[in-house]
PAMIVEX-493947 format. One record per residue: residue number from 1; x, y, z of N, C-alpha, C, O in turn; residue in one letter. Coordinates in steps of 0.2 Angstrom, whole numbers. Atoms other than C-alpha are relative to their C-alpha. Layout:
BEGIN
+-----+-------+-------+-------+-------+-------+-------+-------+-------+-------+-------+-------+-------+---+
|   k |  n.px |  n.py |  n.pz | ca.px | ca.py | ca.pz |  c.px |  c.py |  c.pz |  o.px |  o.py |  o.pz | r |
+-----+-------+-------+-------+-------+-------+-------+-------+-------+-------+-------+-------+-------+---+
| NUM |     X |     Y |     Z |     X |     Y |     Z |     X |     Y |     Z |     X |     Y |     Z | A |
...
+-----+-------+-------+-------+-------+-------+-------+-------+-------+-------+-------+-------+-------+---+
% end
This chain:
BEGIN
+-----+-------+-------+-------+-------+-------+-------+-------+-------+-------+-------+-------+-------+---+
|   k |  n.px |  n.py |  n.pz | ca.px | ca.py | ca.pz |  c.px |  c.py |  c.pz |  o.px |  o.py |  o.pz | r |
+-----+-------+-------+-------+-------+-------+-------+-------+-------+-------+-------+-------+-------+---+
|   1 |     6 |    -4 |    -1 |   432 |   566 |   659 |    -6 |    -3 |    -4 |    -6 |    -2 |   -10 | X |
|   2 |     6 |     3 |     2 |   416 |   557 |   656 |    -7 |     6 |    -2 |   -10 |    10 |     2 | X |
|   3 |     3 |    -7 |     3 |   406 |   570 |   647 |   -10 |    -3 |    -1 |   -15 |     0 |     2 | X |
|   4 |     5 |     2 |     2 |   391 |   559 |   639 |    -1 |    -6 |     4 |     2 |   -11 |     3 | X |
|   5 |     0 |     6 |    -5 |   385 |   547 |   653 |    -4 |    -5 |    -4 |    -8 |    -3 |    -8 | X |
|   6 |     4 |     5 |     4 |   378 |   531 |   646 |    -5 |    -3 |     4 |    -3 |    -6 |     9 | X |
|   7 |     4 |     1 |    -2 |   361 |   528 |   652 |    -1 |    -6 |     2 |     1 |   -11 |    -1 | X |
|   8 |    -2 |     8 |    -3 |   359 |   512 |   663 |    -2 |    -5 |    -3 |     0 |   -11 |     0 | X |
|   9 |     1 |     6 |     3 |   352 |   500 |   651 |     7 |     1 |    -5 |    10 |     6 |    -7 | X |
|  10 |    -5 |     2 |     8 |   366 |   493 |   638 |    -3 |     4 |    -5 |    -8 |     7 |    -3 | X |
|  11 |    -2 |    -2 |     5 |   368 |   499 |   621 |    -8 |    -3 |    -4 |   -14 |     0 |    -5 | X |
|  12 |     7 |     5 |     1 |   356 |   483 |   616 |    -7 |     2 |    -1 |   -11 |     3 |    -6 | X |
|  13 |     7 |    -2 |    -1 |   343 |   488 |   626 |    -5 |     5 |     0 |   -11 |     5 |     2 | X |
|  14 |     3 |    -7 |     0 |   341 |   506 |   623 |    -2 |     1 |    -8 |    -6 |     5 |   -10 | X |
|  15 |     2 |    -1 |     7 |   340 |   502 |   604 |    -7 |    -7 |     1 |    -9 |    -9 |    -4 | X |
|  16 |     7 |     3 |    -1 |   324 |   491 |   610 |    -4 |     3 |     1 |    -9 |     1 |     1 | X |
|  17 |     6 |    -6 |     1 |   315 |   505 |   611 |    -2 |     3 |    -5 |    -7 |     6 |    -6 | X |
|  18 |     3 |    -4 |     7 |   316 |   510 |   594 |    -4 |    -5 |    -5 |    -3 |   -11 |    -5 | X |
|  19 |     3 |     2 |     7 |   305 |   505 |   578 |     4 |    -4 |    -1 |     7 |    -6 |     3 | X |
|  20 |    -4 |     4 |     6 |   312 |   496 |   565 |     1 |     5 |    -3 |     7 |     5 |    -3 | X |
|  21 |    -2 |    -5 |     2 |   312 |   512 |   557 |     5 |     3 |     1 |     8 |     6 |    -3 | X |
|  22 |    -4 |    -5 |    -2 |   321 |   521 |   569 |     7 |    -3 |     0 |    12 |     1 |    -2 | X |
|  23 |    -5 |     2 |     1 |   333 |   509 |   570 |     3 |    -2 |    -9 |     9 |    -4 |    -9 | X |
|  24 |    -6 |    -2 |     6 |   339 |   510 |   551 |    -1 |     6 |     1 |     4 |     8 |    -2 | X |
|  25 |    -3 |    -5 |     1 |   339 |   527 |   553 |     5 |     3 |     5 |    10 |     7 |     4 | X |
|  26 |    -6 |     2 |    -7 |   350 |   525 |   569 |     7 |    -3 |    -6 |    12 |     0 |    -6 | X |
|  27 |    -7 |     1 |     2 |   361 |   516 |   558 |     1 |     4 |    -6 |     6 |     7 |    -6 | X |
|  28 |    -3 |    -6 |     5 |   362 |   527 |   543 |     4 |     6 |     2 |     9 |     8 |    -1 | X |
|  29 |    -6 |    -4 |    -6 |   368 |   540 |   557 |     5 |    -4 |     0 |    10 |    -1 |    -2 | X |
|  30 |    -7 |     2 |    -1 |   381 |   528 |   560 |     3 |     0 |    -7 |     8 |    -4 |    -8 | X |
|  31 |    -4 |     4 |     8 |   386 |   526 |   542 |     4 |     9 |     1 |    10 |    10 |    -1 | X |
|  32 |    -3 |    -8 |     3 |   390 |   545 |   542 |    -5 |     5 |    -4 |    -4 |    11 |    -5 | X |
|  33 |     6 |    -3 |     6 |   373 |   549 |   530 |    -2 |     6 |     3 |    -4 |     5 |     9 | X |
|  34 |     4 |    -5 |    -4 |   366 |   566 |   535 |    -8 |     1 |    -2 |   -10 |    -4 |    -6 | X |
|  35 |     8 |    -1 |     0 |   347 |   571 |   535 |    -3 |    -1 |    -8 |    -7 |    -5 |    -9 | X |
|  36 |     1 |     2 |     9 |   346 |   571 |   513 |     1 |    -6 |    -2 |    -3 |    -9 |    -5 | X |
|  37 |    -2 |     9 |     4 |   354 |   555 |   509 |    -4 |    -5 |     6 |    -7 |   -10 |     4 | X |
|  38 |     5 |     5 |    -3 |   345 |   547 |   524 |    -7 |     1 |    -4 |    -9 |    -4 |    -8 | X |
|  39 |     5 |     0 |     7 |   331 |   553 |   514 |    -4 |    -2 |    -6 |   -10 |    -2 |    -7 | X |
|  40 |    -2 |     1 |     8 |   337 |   549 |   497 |    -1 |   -10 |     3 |    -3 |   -14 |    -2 | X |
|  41 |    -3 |     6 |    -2 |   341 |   531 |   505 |    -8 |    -3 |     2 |   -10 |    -8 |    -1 | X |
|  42 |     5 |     5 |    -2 |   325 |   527 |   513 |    -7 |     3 |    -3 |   -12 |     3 |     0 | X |
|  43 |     7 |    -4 |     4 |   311 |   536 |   500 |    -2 |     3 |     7 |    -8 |     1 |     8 | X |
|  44 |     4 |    -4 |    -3 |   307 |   547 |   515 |     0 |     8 |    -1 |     5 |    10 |    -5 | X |
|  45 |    -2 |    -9 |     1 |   306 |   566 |   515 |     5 |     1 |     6 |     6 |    -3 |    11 | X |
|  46 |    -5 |    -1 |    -4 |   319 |   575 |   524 |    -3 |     2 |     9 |     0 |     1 |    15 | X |
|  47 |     6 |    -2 |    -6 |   304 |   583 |   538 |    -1 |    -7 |     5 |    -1 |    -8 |    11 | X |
|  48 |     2 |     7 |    -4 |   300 |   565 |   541 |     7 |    -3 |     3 |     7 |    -7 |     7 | X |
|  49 |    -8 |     4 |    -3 |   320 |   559 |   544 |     0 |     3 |     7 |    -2 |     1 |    12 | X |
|  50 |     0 |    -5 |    -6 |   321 |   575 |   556 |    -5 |    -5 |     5 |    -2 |    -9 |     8 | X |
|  51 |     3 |     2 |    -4 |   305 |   569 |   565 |     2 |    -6 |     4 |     1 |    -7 |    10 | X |
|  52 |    -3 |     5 |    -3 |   313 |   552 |   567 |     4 |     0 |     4 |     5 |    -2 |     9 | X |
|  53 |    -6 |    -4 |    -4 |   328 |   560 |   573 |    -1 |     3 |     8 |     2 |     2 |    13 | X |
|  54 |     3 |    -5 |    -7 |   319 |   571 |   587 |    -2 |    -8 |     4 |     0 |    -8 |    10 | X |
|  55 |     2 |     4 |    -3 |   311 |   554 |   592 |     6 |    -8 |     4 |     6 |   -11 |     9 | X |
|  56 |    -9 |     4 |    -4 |   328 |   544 |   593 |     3 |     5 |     6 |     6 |     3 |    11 | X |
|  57 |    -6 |    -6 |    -5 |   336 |   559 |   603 |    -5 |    -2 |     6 |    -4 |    -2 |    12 | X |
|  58 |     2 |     0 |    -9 |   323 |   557 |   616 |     2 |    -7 |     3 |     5 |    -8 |     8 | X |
|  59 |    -1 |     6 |    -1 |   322 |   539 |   615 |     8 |    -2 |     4 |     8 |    -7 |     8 | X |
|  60 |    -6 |     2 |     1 |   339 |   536 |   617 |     4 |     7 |     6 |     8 |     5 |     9 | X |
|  61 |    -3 |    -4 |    -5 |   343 |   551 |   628 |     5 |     7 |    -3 |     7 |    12 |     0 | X |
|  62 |    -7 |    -3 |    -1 |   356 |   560 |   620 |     0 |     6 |    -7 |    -3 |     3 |   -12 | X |
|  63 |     4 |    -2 |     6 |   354 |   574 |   605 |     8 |     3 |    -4 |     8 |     8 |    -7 | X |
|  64 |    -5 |     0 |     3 |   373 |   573 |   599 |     2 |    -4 |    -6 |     3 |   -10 |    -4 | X |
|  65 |    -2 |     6 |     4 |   377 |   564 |   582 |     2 |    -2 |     0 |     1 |    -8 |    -3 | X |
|  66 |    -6 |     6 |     0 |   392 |   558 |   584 |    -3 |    -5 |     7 |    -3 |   -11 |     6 | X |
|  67 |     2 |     5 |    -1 |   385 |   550 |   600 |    -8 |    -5 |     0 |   -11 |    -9 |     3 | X |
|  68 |     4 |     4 |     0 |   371 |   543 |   593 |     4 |    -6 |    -5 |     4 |   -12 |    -4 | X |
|  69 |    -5 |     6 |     5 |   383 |   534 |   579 |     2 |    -3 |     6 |    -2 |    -8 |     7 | X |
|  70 |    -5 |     5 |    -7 |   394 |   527 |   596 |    -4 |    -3 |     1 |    -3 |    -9 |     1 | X |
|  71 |     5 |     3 |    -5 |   378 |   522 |   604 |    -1 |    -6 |    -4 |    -1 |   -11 |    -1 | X |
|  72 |     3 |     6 |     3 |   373 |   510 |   589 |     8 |    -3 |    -2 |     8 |    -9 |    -4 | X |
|  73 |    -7 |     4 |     0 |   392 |   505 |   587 |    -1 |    -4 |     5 |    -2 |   -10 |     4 | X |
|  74 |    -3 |     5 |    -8 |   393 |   499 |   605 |    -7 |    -4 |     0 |    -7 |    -9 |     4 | X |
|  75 |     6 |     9 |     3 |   374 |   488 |   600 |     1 |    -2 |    -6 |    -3 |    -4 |    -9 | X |
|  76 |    -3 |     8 |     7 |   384 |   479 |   586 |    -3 |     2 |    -4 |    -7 |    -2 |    -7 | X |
|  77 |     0 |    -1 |     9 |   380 |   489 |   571 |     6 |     1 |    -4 |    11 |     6 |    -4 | X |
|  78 |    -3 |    -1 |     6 |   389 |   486 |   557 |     2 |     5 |    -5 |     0 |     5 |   -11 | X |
|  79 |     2 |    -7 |     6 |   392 |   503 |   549 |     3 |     0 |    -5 |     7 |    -4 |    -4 | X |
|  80 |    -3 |     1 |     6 |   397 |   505 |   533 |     2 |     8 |    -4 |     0 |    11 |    -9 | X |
|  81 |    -1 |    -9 |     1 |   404 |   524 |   533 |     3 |     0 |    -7 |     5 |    -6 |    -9 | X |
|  82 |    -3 |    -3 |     6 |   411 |   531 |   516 |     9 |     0 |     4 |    11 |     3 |    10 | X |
|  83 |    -8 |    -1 |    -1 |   432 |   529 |   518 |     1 |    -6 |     5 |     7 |    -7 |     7 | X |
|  84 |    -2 |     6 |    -4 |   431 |   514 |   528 |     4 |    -4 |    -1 |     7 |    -6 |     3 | X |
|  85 |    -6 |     3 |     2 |   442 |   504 |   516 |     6 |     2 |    -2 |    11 |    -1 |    -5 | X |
|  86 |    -5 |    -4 |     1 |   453 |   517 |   517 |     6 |    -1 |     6 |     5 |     0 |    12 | X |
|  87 |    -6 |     0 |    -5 |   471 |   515 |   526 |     0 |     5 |     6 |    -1 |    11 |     6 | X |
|  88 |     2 |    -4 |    -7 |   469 |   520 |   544 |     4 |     2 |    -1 |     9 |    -2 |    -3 | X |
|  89 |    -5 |    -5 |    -3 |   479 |   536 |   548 |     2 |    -3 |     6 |    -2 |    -7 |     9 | X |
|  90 |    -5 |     3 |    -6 |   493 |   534 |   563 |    -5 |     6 |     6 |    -4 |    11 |     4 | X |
|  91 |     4 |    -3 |    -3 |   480 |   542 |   576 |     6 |    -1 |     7 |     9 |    -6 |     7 | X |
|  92 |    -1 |    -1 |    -4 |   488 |   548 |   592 |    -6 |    -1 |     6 |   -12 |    -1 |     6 | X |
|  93 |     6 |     1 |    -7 |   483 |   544 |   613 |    -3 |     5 |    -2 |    -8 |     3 |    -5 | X |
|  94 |     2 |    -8 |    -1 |   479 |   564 |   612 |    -8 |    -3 |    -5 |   -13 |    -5 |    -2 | X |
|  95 |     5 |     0 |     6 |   468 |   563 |   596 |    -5 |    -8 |     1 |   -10 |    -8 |    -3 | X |
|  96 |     6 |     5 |    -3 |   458 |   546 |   602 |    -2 |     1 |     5 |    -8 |     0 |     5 | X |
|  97 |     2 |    -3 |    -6 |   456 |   553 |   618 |    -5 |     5 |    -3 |   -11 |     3 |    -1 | X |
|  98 |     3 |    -6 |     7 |   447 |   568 |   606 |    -7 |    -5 |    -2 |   -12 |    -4 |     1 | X |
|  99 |     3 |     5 |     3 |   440 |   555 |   597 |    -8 |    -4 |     5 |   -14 |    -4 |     4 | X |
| 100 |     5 |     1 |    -6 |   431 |   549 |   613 |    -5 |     4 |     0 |   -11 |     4 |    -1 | X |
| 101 |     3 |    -8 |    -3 |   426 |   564 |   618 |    -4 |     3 |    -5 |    -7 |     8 |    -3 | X |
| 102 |     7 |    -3 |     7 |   414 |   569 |   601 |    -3 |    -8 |     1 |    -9 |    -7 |     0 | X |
| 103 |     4 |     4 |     0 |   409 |   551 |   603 |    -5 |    -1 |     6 |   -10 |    -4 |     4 | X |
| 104 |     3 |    -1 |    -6 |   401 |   554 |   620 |    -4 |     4 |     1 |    -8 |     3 |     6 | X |
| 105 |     5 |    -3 |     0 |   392 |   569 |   615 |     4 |     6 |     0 |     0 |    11 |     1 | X |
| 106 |    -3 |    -6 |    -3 |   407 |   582 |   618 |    -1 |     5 |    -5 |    -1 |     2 |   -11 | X |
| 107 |    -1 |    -3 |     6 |   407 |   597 |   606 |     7 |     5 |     0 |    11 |     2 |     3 | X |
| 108 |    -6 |    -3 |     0 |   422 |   609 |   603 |     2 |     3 |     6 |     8 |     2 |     9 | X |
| 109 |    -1 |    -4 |    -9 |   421 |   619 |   620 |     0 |    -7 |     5 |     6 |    -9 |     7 | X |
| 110 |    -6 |     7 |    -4 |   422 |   601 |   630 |     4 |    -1 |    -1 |     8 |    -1 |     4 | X |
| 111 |    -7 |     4 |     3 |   435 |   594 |   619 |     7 |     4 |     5 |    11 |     2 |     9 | X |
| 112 |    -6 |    -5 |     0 |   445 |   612 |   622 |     0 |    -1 |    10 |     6 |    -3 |    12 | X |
| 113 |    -1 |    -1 |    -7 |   441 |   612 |   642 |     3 |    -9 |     2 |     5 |   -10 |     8 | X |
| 114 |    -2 |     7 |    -4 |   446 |   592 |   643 |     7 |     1 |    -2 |    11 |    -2 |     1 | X |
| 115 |    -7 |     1 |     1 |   463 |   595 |   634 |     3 |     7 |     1 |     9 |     8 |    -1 | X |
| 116 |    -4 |    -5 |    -3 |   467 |   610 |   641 |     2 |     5 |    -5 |     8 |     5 |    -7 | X |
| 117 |     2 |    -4 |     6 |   464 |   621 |   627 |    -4 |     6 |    -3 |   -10 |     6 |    -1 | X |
| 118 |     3 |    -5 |     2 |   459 |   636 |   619 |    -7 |    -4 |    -6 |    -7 |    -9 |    -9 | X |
| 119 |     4 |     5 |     3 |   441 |   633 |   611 |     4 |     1 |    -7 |     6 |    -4 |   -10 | X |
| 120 |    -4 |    -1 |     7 |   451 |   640 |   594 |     1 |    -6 |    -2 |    -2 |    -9 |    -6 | X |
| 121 |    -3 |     5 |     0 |   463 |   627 |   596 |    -2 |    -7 |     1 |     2 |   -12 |    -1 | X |
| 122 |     5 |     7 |    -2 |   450 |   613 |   601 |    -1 |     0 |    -8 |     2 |    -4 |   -12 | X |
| 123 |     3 |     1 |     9 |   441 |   617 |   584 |     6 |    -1 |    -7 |     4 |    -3 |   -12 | X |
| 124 |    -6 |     0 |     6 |   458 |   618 |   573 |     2 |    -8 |     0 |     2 |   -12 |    -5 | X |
| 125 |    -2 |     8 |     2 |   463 |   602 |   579 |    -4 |    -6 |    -3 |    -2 |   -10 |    -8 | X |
| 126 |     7 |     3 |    -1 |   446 |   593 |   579 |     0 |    -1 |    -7 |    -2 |    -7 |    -9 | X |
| 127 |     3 |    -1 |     5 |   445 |   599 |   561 |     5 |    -4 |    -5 |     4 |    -7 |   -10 | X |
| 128 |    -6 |     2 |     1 |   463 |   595 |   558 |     1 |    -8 |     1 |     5 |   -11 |    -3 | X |
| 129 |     0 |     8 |    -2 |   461 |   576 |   565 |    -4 |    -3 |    -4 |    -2 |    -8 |    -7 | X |
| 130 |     5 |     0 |     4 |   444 |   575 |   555 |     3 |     1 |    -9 |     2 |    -2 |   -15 | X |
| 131 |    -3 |     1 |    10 |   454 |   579 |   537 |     4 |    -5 |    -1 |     3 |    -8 |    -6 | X |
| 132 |    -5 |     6 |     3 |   468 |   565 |   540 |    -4 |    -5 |    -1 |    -4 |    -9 |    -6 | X |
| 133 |     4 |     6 |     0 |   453 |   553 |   544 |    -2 |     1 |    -7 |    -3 |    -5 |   -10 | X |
| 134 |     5 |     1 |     5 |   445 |   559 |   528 |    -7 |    -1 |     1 |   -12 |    -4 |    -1 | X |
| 135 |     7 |    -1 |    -3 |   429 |   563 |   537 |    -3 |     7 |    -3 |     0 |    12 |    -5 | X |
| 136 |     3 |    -5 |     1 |   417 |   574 |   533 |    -1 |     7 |     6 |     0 |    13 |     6 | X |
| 137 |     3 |    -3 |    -9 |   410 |   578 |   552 |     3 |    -5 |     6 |     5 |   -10 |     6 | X |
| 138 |     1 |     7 |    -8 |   412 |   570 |   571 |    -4 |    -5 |    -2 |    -2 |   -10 |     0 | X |
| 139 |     5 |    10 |     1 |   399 |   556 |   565 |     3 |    -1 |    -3 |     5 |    -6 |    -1 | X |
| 140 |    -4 |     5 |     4 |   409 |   551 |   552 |     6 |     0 |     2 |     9 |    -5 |     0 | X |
| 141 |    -7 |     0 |    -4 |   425 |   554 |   561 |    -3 |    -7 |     4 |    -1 |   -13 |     2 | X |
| 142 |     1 |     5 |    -5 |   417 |   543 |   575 |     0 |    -8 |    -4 |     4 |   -13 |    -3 | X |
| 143 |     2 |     8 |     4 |   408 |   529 |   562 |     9 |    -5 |    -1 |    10 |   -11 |     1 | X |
| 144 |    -5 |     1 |     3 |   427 |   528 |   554 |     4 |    -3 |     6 |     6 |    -9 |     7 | X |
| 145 |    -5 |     2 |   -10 |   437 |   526 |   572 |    -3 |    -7 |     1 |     0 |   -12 |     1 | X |
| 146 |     3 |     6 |    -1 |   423 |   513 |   574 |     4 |    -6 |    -5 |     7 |   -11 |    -3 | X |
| 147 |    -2 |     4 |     3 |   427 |   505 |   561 |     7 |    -3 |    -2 |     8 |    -9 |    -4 | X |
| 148 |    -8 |     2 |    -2 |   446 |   505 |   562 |     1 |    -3 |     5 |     5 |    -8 |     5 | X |
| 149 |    -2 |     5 |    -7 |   445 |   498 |   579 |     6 |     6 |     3 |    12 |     6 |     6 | X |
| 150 |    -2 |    -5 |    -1 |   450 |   515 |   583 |    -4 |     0 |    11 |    -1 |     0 |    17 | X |
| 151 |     4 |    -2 |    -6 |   436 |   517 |   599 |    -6 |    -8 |    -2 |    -9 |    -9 |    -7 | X |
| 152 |     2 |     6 |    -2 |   429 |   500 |   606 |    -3 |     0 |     6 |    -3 |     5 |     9 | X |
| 153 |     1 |     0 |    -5 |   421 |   494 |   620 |     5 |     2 |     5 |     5 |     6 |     9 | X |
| 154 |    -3 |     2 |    -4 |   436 |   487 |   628 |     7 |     4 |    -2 |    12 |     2 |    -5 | X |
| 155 |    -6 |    -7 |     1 |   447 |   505 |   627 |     7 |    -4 |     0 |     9 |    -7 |     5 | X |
| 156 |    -4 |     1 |     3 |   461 |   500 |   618 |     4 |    -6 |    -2 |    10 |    -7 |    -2 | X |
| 157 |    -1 |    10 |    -4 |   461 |   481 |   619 |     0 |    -2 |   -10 |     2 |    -7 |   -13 | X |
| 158 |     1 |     1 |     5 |   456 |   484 |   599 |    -5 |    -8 |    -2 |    -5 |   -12 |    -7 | X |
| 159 |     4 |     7 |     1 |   442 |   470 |   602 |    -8 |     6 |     2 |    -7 |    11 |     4 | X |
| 160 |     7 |     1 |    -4 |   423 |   472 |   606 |    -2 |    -3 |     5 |    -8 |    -3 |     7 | X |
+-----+-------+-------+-------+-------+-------+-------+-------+-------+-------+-------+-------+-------+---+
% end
């Protein structure tokens, strides 16, 4: 179930659209960093991160943060999330498929309606999948996946 459609330019050429700015703030979302530490990280105020935020979501289409991290994954950013050099958990199809599905822009009510699930049960697991990873949130769940070689271009080929 294709939830977050990906707009018809590539990955590439929808982050041509952004700044310079925007795109390290793009990639900070991909690290996992939330609104404060983007902040702290690039001497901006936190009003001013927000507004870059508002400006990537249009730009870019899509106002989920976990798929914003996926979007700048699949334009070959390098993220460098917190727990990445950490031994990847045994991740099940179900729970990648999951995985997918926050990356694409799903929130708990998709997840629950694409696995046949109560929303309760959506968010228990979600939050449950999200502790083994050592995540904070879905973007950092995502960034991590990413960087496991968890969620790739080429679904489950474990390449780009």
């Amino acid at each position: 179930m294709e939830l977050f459609v990906m707009p018809a330019h590539s990955p590439p050429a929808l982050l041509s659209l952004l700044t310079g700015r925007e795109t390290e703030i793009l990639g900070l979302v991909a690290d996992g960093l939330v609104n404060s530490d983007i902040a702290a990280r690039t001497g901006l105020v936190e009003d001013t991160v927000k507004g870059y935020l508002r400006s990537i979501r249009t730009k870019l289409g899509t106002s989920r943060r976990p798929a914003l991290a996926d979007l700048a994954w699949r334009a070959g950013h390098e993220a460098r999330p917190n727990g990445a050099k950490a031994p990847r958990p045994e991740i099940s199809e179900e729970e990648t498929h999951m995985l997918r599905l926050l990356a694409q822009g799903a929130g708990a009510r998709e997840v629950a309606k694409a696995q046949f699930m109560s929303l309760h049960g959506a968010k228990r697991r979600i939050r449950r999948l999200l502790d083994r990873m050592g995540a904070a949130d879905a973007v950092h769940g995502v960034s991590l996946a990413w960087s496991w070689d968890i969620l790739n271009v080429n679904e489950g080929t474990g390449s780009r």
